[in-house]
DRENDO-1510 file (C-alpha; in Angstrom, 1 decimal, always signed):
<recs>
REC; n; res; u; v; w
REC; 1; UNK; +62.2; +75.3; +76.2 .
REC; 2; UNK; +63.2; +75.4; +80.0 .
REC; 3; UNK; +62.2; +78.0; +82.0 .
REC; 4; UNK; +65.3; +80.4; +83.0 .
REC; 5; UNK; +63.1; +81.9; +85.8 .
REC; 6; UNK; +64.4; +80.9; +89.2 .
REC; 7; UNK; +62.8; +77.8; +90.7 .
REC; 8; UNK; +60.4; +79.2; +93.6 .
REC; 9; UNK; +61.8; +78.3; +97.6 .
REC; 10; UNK; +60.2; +75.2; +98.7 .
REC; 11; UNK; +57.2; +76.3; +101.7 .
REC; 12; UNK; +58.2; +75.5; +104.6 .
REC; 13; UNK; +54.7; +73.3; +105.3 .
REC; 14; UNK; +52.1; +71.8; +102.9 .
REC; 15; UNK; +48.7; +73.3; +102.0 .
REC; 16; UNK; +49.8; +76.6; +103.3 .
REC; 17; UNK; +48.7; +79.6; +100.8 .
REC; 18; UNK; +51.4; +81.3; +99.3 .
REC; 19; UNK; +51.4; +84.0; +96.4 .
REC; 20; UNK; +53.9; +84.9; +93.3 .
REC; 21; UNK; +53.7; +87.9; +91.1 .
REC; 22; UNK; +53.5; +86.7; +87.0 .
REC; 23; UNK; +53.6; +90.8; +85.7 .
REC; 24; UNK; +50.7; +91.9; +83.8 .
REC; 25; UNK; +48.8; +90.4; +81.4 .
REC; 26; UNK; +46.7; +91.3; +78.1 .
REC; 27; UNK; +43.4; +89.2; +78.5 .
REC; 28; UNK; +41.4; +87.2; +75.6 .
REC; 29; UNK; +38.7; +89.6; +75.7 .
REC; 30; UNK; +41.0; +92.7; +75.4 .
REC; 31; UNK; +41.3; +93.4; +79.5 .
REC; 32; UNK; +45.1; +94.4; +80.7 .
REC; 33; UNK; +46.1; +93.6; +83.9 .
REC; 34; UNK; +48.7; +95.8; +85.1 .
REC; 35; UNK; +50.4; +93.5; +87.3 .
REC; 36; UNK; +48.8; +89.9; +88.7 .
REC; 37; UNK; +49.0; +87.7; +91.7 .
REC; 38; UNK; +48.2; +84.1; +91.6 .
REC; 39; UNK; +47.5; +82.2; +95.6 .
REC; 40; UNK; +48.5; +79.1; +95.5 .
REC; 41; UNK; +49.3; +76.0; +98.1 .
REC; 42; UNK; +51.7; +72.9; +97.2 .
REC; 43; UNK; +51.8; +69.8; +98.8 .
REC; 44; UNK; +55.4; +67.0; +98.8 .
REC; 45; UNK; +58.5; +67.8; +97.0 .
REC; 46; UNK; +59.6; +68.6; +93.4 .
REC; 47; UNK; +61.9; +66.1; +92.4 .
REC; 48; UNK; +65.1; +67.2; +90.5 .
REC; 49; UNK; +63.8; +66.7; +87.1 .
REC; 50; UNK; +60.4; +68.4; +88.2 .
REC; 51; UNK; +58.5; +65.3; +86.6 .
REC; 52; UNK; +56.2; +64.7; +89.6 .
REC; 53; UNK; +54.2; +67.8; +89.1 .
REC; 54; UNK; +50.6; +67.1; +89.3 .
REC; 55; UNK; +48.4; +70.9; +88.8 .
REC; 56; UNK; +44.4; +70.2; +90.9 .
REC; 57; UNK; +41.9; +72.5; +89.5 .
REC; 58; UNK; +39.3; +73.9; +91.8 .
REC; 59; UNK; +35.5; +74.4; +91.3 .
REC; 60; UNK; +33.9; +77.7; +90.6 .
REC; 61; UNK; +33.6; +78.5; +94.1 .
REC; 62; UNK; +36.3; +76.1; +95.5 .
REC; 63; UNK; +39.5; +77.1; +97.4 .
REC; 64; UNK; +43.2; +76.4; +96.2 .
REC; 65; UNK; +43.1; +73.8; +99.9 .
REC; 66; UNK; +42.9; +71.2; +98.4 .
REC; 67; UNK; +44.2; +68.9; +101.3 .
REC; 68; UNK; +45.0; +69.6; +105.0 .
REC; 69; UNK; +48.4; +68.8; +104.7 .
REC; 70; UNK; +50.4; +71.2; +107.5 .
REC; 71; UNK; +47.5; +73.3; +107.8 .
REC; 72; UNK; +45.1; +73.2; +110.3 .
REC; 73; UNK; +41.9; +73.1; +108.3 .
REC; 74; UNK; +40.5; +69.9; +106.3 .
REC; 75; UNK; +41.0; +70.5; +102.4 .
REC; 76; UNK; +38.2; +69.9; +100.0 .
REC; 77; UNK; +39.3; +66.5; +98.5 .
REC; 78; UNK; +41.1; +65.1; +101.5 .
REC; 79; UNK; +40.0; +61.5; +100.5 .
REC; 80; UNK; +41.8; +62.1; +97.1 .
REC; 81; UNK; +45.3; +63.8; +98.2 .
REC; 82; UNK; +47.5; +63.1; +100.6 .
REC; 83; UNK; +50.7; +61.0; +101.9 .
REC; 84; UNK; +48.8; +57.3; +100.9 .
REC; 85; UNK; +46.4; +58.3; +99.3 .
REC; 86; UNK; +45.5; +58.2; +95.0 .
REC; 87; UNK; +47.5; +61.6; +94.8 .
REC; 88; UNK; +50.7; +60.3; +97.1 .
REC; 89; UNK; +51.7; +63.3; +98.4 .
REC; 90; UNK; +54.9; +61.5; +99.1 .
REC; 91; UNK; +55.5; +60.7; +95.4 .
REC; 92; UNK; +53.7; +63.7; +93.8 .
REC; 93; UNK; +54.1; +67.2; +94.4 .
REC; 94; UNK; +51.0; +69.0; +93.8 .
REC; 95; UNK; +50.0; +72.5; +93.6 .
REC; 96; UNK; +46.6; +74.1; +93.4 .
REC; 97; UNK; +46.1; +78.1; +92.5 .
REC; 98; UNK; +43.3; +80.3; +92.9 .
REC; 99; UNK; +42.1; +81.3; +89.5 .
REC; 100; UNK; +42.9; +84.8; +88.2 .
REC; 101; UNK; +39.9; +86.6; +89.3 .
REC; 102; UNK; +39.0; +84.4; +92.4 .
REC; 103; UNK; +38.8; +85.9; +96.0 .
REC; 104; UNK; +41.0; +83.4; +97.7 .
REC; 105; UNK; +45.2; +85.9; +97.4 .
REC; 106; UNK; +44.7; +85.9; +93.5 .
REC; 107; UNK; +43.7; +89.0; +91.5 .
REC; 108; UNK; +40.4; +89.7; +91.6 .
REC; 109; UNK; +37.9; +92.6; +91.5 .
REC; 110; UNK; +38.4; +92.8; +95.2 .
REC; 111; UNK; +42.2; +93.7; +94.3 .
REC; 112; UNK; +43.5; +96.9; +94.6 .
REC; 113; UNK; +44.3; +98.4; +91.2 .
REC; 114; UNK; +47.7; +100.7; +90.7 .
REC; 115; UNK; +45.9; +103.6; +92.5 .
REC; 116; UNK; +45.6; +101.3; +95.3 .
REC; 117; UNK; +41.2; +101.2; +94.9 .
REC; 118; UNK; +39.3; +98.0; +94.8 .
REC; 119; UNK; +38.9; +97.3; +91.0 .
REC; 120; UNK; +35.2; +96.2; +91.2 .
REC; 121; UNK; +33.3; +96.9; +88.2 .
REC; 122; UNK; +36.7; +97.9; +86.2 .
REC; 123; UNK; +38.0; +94.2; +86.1 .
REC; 124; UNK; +38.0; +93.0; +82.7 .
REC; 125; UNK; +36.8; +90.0; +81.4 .
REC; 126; UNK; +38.9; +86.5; +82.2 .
REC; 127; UNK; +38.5; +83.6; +80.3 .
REC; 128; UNK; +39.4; +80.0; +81.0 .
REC; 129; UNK; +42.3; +80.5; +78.5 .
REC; 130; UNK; +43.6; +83.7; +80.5 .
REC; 131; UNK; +43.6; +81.0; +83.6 .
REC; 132; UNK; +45.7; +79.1; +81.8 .
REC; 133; UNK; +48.1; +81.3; +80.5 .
REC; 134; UNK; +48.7; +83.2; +84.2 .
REC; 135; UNK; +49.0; +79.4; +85.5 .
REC; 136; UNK; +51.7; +78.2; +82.9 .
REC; 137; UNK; +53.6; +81.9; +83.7 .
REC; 138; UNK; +53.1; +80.1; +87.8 .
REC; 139; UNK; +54.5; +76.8; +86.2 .
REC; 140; UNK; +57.8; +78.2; +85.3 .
REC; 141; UNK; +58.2; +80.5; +88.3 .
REC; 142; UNK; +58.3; +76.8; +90.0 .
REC; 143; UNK; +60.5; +75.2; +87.6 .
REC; 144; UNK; +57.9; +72.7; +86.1 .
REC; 145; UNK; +58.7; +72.5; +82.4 .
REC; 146; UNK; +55.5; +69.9; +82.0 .
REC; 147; UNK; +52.4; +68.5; +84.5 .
REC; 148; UNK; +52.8; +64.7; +85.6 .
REC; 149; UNK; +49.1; +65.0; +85.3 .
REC; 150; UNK; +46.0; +68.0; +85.2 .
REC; 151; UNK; +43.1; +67.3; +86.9 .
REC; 152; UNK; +39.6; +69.0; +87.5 .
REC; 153; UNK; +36.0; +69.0; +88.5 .
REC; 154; UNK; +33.1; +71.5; +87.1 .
REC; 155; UNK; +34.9; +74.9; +86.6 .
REC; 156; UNK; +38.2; +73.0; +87.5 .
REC; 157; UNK; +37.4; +70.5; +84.6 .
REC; 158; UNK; +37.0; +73.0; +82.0 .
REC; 159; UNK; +40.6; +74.2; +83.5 .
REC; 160; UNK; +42.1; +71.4; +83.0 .
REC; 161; UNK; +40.6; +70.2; +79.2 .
REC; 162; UNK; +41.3; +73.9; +78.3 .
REC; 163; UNK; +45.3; +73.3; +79.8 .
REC; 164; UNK; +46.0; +70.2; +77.7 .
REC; 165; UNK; +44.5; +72.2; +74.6 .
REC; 166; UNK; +46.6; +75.4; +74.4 .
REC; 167; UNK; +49.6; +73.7; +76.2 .
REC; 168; UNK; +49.8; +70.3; +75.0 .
REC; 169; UNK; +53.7; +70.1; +75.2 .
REC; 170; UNK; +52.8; +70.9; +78.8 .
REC; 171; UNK; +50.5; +68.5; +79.8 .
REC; 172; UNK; +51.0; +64.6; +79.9 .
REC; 173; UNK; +47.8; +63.1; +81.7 .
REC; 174; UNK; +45.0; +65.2; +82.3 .
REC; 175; UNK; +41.7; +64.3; +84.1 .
REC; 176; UNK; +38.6; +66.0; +83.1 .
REC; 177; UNK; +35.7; +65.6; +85.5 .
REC; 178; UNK; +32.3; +66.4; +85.9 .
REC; 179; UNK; +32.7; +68.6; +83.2 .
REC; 180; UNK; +32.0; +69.3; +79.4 .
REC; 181; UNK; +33.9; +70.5; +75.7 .
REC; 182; UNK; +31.6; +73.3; +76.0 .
REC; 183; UNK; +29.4; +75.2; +78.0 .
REC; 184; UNK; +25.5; +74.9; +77.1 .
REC; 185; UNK; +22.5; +77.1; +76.7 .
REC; 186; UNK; +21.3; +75.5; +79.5 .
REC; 187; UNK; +24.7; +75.9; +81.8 .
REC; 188; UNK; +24.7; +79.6; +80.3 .
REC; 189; UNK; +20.8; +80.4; +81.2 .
REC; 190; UNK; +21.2; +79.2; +84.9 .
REC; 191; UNK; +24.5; +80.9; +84.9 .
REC; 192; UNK; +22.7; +84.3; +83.8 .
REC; 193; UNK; +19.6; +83.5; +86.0 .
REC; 194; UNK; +22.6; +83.4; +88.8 .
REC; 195; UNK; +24.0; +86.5; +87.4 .
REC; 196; UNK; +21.4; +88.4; +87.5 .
REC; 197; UNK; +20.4; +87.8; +90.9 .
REC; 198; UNK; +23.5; +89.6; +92.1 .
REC; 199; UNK; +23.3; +92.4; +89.5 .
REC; 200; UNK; +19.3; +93.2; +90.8 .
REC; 201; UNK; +20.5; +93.2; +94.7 .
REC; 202; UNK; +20.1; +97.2; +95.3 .
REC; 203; UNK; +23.6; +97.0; +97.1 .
REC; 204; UNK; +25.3; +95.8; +94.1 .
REC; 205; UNK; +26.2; +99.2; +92.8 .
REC; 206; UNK; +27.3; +98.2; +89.5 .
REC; 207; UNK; +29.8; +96.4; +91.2 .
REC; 208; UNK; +31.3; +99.1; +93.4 .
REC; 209; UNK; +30.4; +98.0; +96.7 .
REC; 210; UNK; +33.3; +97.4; +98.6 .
REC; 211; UNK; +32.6; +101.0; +100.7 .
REC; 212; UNK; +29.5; +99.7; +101.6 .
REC; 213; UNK; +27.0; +97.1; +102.3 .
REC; 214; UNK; +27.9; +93.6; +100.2 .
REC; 215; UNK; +25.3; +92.2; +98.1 .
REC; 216; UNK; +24.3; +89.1; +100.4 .
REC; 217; UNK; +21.2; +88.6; +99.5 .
REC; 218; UNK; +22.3; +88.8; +95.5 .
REC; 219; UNK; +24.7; +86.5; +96.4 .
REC; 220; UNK; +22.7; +84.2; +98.6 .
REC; 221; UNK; +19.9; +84.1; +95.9 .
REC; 222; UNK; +22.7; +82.8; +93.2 .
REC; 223; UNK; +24.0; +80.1; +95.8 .
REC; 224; UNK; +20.5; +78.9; +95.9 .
REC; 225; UNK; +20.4; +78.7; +92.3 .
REC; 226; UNK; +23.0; +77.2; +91.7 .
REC; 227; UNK; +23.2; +74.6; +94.4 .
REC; 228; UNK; +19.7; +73.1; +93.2 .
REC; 229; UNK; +21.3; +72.1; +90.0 .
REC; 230; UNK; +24.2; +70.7; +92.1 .
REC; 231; UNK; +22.2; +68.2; +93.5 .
REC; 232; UNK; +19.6; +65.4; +92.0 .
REC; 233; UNK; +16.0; +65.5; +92.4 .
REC; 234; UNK; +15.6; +62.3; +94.1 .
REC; 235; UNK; +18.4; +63.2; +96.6 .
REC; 236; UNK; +16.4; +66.3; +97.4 .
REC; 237; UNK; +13.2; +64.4; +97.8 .
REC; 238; UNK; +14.8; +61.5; +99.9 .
REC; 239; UNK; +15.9; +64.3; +102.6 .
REC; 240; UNK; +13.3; +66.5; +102.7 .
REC; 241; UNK; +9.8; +66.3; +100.8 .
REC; 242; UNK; +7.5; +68.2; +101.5 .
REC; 243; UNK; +8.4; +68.4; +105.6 .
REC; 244; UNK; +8.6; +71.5; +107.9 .
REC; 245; UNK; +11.6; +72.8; +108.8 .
REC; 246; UNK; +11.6; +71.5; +112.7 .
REC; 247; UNK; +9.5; +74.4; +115.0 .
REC; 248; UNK; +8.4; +76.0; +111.7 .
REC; 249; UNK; +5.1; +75.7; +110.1 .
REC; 250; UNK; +4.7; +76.5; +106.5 .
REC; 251; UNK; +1.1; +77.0; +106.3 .
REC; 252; UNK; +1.0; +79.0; +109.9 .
REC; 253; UNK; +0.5; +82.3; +108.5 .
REC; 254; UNK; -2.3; +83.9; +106.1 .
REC; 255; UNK; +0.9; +86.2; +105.0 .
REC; 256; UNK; +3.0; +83.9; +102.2 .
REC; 257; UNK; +6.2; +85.7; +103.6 .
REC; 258; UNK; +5.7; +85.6; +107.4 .
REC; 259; UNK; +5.1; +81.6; +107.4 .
REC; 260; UNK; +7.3; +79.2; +108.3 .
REC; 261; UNK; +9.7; +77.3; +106.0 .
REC; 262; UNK; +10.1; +73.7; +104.6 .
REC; 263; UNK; +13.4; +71.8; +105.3 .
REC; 264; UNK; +14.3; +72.0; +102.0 .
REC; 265; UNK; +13.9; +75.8; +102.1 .
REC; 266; UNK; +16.4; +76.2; +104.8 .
REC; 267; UNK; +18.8; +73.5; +103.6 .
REC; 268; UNK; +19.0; +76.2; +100.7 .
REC; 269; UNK; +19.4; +79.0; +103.3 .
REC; 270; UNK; +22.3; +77.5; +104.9 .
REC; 271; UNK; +23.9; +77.0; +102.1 .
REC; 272; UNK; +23.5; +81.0; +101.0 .
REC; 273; UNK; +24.4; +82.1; +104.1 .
REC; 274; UNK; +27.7; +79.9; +103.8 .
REC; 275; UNK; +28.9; +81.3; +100.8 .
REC; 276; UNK; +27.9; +84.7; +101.9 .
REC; 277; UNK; +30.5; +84.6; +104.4 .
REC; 278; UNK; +33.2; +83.4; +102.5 .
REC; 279; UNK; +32.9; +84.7; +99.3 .
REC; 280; UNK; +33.4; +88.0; +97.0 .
REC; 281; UNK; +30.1; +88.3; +94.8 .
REC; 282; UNK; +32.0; +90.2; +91.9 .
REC; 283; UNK; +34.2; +87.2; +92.1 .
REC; 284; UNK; +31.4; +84.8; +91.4 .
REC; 285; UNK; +30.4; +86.8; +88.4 .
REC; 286; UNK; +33.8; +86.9; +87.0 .
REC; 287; UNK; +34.3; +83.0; +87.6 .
REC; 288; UNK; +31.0; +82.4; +86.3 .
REC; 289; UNK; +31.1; +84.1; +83.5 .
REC; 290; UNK; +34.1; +82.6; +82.2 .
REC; 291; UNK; +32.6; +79.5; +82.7 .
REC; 292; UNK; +29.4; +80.6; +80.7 .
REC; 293; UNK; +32.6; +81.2; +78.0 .
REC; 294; UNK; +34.1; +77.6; +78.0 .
REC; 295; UNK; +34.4; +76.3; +74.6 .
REC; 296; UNK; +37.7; +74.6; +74.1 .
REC; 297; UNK; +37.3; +74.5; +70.0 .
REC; 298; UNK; +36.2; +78.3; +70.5 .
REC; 299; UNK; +38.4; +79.8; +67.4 .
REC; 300; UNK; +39.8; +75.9; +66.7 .
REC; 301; UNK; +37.5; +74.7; +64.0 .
REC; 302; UNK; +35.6; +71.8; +64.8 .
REC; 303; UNK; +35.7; +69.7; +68.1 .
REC; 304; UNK; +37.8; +67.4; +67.1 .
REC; 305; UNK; +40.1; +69.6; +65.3 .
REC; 306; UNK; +40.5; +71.7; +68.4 .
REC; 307; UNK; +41.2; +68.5; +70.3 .
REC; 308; UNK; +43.3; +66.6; +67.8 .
REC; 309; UNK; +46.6; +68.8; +68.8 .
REC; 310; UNK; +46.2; +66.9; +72.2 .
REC; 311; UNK; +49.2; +64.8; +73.1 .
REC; 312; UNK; +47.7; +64.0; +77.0 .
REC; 313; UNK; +46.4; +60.6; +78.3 .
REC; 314; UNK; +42.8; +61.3; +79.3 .
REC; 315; UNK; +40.7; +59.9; +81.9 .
REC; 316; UNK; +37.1; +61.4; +81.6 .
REC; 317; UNK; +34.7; +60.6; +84.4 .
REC; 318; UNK; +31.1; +62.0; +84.7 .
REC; 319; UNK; +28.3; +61.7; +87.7 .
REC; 320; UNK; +25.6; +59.3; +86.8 .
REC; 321; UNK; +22.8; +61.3; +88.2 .
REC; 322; UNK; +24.3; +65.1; +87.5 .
REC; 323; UNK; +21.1; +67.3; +85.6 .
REC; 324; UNK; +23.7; +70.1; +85.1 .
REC; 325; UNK; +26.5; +68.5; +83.5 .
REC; 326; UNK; +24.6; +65.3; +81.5 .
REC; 327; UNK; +27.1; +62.1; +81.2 .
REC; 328; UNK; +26.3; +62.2; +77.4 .
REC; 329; UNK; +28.2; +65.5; +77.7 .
REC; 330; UNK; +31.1; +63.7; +78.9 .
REC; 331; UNK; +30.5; +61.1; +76.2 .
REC; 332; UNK; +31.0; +63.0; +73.5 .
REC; 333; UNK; +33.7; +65.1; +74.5 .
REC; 334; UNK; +35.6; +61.5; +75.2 .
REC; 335; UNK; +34.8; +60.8; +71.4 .
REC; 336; UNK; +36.1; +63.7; +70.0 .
REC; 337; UNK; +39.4; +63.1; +71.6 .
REC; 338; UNK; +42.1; +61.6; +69.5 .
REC; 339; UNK; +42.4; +57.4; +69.8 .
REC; 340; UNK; +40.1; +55.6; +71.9 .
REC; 341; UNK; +38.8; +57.6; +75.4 .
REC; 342; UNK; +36.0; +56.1; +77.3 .
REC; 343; UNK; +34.3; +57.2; +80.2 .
REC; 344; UNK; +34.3; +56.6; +83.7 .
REC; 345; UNK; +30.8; +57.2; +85.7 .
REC; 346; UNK; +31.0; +58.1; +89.4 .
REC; 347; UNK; +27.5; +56.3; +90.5 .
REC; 348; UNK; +26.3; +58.8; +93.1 .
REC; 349; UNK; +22.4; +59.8; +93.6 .
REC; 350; UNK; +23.8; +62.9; +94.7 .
REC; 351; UNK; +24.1; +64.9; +91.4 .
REC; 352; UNK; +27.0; +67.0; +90.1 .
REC; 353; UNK; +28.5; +67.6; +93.5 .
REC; 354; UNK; +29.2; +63.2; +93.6 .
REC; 355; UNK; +32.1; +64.0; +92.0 .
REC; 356; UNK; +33.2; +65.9; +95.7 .
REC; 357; UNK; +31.0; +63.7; +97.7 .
REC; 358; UNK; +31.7; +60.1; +96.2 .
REC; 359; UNK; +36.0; +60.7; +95.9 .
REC; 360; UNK; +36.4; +56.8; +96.7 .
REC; 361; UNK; +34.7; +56.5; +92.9 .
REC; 362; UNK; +38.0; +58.4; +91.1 .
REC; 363; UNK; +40.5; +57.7; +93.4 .
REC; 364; UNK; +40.8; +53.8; +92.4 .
REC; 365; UNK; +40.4; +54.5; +88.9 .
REC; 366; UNK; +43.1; +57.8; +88.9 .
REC; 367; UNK; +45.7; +55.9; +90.8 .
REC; 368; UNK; +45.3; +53.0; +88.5 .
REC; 369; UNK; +45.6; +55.3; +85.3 .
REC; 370; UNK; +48.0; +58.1; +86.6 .
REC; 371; UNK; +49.0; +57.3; +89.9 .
REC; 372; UNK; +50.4; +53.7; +90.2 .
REC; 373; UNK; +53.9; +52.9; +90.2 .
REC; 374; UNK; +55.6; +54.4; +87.3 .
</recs>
């Protein structure tokens, strides 16, 4: 049915965050939200039949800037979205939102609840299906009745599959990337090793930090985690070995923790102290742990009963070299899908972050698929 909600104002410049109320939501898990926010950026115009809708998915730490556009700050698949480029912002409008309990405007644990306190360790349990549900409540606040197309990486993938699932009336293309049916023991255990590491940082507090001292170094340690199974092995080894970080000398102390660090080492500290700065830590348990929950036949039978309902074209694509989302993952979510789905691999020694690093590799492919002239 149409939406009868009012179509949102057009922003006045792209890739600028904006924010809408949806009301308050009852959760999978049995959570209620009182009232929710969702952040989100758009980028082009809606056309008058709201056709040209096109919904981008971020990763489980990612951003809803997804492309510069007006902005002044490079978005995080430039190469991929933009006036020319495989999502034609000049064709296309696309929107990106923050998922409900991110930290980038959406509600979160950093949120204020109705007594105006951070909610902290009182935020309930989101799932990947309570994502969806707050984004399709978004959808009709814009006037988009269906998505031209859904498309994700990682966490963003799982959004996406899990859209053209429980709203496949909604959906017409969707683009699962990097990404699986269902989340595995292994994906869980490094998620709970990453888990952990925050819960065991002494400032934690159960989650009721935001009066005091953050849990960095919780945070930091579940960055570094999580970033090794990000990249490959051989990418690791080809920029670092076994050297010193420069004026550092990791056998220059007869204490283990006063010596100096190898490269490696502080390529891993760089990247904790990046998300540090940037990011909530009870948001990364909440996103994580709804990925740790992604199972798309999850109370849908078999996988291929849960996918059969699926009226979307699908374009899968996996990372050749990725150790924590295996291509043969990909592969077999592609065979449970109704007709014939193959997959597309994104050759990149990289690891699971080539599907961020090697964009040329799924832009040819998406505008020929989705993208090219209708």
């Amino acid at each position: 049915m149409p939406s009868t909600v009012p179509q949102h104002p057009a922003p006045a410049r792209d890739g600028v965050l904006r924010h809408a109320r949806i009301g308050g939501m009852d959760l999978e898990t049995g959570g209620h939200l009182p009232e929710v926010t969702l952040a989100y950026e758009t980028w082009g115009t809606l056309n008058e039949d709201a056709s040209n809708a096109v919904l981008i998915a971020h990763a489980l730490t990612g951003s809803t800037h997804v492309a510069r556009g007006g902005s002044g700050e490079d978005g995080w698949w430039d190469d991929l979205v933009g006036p020319g480029k495989a999502v034609d912002t000049n064709r296309f409008f696309v929107v990106a939102v923050n998922m409900l309990g991110g930290c980038y405007g959406s509600t979160g644990p950093s949120s204020a609840d109705p007594q105006g306190l951070p909610w902290g360790s009182r935020f309930p349990f989101v799932t990947i299906r309570d994502s969806v549900r707050a984004e399709s409540r978004l959808a009709d606040q814009l006037g988009i009745r269906s998505w031209h197309t859904v498309l994700g990486g990682s966490l963003g993938g799982a959004r996406a599959l899990e859209w053209a699932v429980t709203e496949p009336g909604r959906v017409r293309r969707c683009a699962v990337i990097a990404c699986t049916a269902a989340s595995s023991a292994e994906q869980i255990a490094f998620g709970q090793a990453q888990l952990e590491a925050i819960r065991l940082d002494p400032n934690f507090n159960g989650g009721d930090y935001y009066n005091g001292t953050a849990p960095a170094a919780g945070l930091g340690l579940a960055r570094r985690i999580a970033h090794i199974t990000y990249r490959s092995e051989p990418e690791l080894e080809y920029r670092f070995g076994q050297q010193p970080q420069p004026r550092e000398d990791p056998l220059g102390s007869v204490l283990p923790a006063a010596r100096g660090r190898y490269a490696v080492e502080s390529y891993l500290d760089h990247q904790a102290s990046k998300l540090v700065e940037r990011f909530d830590a009870n948001s990364y348990l909440v996103l994580t742990e709804a990925l740790m929950s992604h199972n798309v036949a999850r109370g849908r039978g078999s996988l291929r009963q849960a996918l059969s309902g699926a009226t979307a074209e699908f374009f899968i694509a996996a990372v050749d070299s990725d150790r924590l989302y295996f291509p043969q993952q990909s592969e077999a979510l592609a065979a449970a899908l109704p007709g014939s789905v193959g997959v597309h691999t994104i050759k990149a020694p990289i690891g699971h972050d080539g599907f961020l690093t090697d964009v040329e590799q799924i832009g040819g492919p998406l505008r020929t698929r989705f993208f090219g002239p209708e």
